[in-house]
Structures are given as structure tokens and as C-alpha cells.
N, C-alpha and C positions, 0 to 999 in steps of 0.2 A: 152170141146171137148175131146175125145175119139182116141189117137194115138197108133197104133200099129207100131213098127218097125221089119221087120223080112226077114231075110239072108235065103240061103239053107239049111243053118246045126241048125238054132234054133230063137225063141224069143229073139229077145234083148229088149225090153219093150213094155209094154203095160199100158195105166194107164190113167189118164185124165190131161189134158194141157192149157193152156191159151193163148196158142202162139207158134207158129213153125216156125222156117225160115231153106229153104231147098238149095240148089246149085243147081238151074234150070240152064238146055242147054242153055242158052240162059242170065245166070244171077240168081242173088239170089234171093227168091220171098218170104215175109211171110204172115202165115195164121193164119186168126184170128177167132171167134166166128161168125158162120152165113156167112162161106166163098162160093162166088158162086161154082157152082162143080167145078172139073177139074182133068185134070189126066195128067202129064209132066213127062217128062226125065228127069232123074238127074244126073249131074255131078259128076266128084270124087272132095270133100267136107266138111263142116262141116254142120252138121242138128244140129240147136239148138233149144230147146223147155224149155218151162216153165213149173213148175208143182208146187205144193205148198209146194215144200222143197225148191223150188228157180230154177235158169239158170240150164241147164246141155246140154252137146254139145258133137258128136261123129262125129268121122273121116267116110264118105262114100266113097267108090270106086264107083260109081255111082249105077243107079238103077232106079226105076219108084213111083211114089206117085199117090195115087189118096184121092181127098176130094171130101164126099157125105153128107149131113146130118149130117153136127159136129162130121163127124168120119173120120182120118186119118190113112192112111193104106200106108205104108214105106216098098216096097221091093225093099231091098238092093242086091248088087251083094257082098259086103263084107263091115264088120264094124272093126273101131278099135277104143276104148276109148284114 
């Protein structure tokens, strides 16, 4: 899968993934390969994602995700590693 994450002022990654768990309104949700669509609100949180260097996980102040087609797409209102 194919995650982009990005704030107002820049890219914070873009890259391919195996797993994403996000801080849904509602509760933490994660996404896997071949996830149904979806587009949700995100809480202020941690997004962690898999990539083939291993775990890696950043601080969100909330924001909106949407998954189409093995591709995640993460706007954020603000990140902090």
C-alpha cells in the first residue's frame, strides 16, 4: 500500500507500507492491504505504520485519512515525531 502523510507546511512521508493504525473519532482503526474505502476523522494521536525498515509512529493533532485503492492519503492539522 502506498501512504502519504501531509500537514499544511510540507510532506512528512510518502512511501509504501504494510499496515497503518490511525486515532479514529471514534477509536483506533487499522488498515491493511485491500482495505474497503473509507474516509474518517482523526483524533489528536499516534499513526503508526509499517514499512520495510520496520514500525515507525508520529504524534497527530487530528486530521482526516482517506483509503482508495491501496493508497493512503493522511491530512494532518499538525505532526510531531
Amino acid at each position: 500500500m502506498h501512504l502519504e502523510i501531509i500537514t499544511p507546511d510540507k510532506k512528512v512521508f510518502q512511501g509504501e507500507v504494510s499496515e497503518a493504525t490511525f486515532p479514529g473519532a471514534s477509536g483506533a482503526f487499522q488498515i491493511l492491504k485491500n482495505h474497503a474505502p473509507v474516509v474518517s476523522a482523526l483524533a489528536k494521536g499516534t499513526v503508526s505504520y509499517t514499512t520495510n525498515d520496520g514500525k515507525k509512529s508520529i504524534e497527530v493533532d487530528g486530521g482526516v485519512v482517506e483509503v482508495r485503492d491501496n493508497e493512503i492519503i493522511l491530512l494532518a492539522e499538525k505532526v510531531t515525531d
